[in-house]
C-alpha positions as CSV (number, residue, x, y, z in Angstrom):
1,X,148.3,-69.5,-68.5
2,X,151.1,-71.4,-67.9
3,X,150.3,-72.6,-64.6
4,X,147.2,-73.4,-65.4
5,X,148.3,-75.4,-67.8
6,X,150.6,-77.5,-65.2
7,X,147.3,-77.3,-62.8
8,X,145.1,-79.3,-65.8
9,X,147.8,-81.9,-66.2
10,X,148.3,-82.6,-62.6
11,X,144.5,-82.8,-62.0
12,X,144.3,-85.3,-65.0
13,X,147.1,-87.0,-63.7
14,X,146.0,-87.3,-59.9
15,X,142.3,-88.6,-61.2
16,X,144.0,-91.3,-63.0
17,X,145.4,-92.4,-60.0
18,X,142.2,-91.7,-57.9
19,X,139.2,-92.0,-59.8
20,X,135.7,-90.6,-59.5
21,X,135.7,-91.4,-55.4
22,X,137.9,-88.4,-54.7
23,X,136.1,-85.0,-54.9
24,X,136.8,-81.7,-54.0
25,X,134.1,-79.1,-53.9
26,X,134.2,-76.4,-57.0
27,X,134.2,-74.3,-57.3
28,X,135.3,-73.0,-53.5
29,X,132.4,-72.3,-51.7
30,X,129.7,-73.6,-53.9
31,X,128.9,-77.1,-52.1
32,X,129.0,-79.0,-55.7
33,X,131.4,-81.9,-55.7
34,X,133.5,-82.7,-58.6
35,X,136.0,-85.5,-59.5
36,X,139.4,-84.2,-60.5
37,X,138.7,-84.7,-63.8
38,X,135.4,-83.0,-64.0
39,X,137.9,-79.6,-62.2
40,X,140.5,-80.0,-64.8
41,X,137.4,-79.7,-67.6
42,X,136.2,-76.3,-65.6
43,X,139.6,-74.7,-65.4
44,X,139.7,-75.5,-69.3
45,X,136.3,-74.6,-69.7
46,X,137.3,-71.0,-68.4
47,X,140.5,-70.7,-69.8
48,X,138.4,-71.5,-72.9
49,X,135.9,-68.6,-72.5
50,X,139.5,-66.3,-72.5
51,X,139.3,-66.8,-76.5
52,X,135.4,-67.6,-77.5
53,X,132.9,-65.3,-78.3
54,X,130.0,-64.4,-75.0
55,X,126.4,-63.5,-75.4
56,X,127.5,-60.4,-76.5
57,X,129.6,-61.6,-79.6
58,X,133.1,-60.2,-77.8
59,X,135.6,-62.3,-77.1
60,X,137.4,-61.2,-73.9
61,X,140.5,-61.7,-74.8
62,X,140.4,-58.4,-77.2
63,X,138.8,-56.0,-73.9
64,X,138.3,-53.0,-75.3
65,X,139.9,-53.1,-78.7
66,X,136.8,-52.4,-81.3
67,X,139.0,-53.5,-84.7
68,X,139.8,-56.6,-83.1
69,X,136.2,-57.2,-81.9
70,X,134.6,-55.7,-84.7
71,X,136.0,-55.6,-87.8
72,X,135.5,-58.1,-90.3
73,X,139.5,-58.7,-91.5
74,X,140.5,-59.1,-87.7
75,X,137.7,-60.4,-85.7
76,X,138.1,-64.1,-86.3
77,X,141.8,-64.3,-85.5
78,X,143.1,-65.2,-82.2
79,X,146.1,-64.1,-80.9
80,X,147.0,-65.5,-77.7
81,X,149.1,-63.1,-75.4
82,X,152.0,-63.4,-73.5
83,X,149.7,-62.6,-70.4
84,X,146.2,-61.4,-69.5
85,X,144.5,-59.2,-67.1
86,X,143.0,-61.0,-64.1
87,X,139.8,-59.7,-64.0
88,X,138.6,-59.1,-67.5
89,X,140.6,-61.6,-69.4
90,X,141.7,-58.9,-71.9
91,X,145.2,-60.0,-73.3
92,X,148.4,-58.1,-72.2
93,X,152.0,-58.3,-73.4
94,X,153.2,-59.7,-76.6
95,X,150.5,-60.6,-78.7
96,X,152.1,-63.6,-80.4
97,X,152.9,-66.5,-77.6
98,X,152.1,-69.7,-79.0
99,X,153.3,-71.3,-77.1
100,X,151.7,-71.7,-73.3
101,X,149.0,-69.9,-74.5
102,X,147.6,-71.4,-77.2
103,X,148.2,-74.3,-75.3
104,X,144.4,-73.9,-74.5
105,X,143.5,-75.2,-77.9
106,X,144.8,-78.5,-76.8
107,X,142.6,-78.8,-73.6
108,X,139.7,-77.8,-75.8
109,X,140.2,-80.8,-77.9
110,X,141.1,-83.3,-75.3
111,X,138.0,-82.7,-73.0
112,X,135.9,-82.4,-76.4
113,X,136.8,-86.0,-78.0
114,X,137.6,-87.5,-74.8
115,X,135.6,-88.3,-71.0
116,X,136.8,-89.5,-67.6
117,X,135.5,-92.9,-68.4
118,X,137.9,-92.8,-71.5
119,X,140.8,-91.8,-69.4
120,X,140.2,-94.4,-66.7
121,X,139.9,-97.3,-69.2
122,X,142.1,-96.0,-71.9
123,X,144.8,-94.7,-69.8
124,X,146.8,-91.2,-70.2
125,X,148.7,-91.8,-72.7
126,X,145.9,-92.5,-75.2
127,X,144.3,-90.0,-74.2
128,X,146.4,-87.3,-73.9
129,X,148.2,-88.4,-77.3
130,X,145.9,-89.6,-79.3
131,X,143.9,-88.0,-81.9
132,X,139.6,-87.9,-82.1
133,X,139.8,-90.9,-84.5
134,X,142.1,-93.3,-81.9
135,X,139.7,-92.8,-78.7
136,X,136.7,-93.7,-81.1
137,X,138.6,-96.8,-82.5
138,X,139.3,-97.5,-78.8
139,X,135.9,-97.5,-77.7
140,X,135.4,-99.8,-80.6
141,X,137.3,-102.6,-79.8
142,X,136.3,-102.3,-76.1
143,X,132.3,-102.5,-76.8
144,X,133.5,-105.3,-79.4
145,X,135.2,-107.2,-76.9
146,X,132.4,-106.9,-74.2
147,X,130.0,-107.9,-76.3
148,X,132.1,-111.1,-77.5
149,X,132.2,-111.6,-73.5
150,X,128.7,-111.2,-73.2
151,X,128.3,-114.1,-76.0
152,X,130.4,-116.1,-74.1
């Protein structure tokens, strides 16, 4: 978790710098081009599905553990593991790591509130820092101003 983490920031980092001309195909193999932006949303996107529910109503994060993934006192709290096993997502370790790990919560909520047009006109720091309400105020005053330009 944590290096995906540090893979996120860096590809949110590099497509501020480069914008939606550079691509990369994703995933490997696929032939579908992405910007590093729309690759940072996937890993989170994955990362994500570590913790939600599937079509099945398991969360894969729990594996095989039938009181966390069925019983009605423990099935809607997460606990976010010190590791987790590579092919089935099923959490391993120490079952109380709040810190890299729930570190997903955050990429959830960026790539919810916020898109690669926001970071490119709001910049990072907006972005990454600011809460739901700030982006929306942002957006705001931009389509304020470029309406009082198109006046002009």
């Amino acid at each position: 978790m944590p290096v995906n983490m540090i893979i996120i920031r860096g590809l949110f980092n590099y497509y501020m710098y480069y914008g939606n001309d550079f691509q990369v195909e994703c995933p490997t193999g696929s032939g579908k081009k992405m910007n590093l932006w729309q690759v940072a949303e996937e890993i989170s996107r994955r990362l994500s599905g570590i913790f939600l529910r599937d079509e099945s109503g398991s969360r894969p994060v729990y594996g095989d553990s039938r009181i966390y993934q069925d019983d009605p006192y423990w099935r809607d709290y997460i606990l976010f593991y010190e590791y987790f096993q590579g092919e089935t997502g099923a959490g391993v370790g120490a079952s109380h790591q709040t810190g890299w790990s729930a570190a997903v919560a955050k990429t959830m909520h960026l790539f919810s509130y916020s898109s690669l047009d926001d970071a490119l006109k709001l910049g990072k720091e907006k972005v990454i820092g600011a809460s739901h309400k700030q982006v929306l105020s942002e957006r705001k005053v931009e389509a304020e101003t470029q309406h009082r330009e198109t006046i002009a």
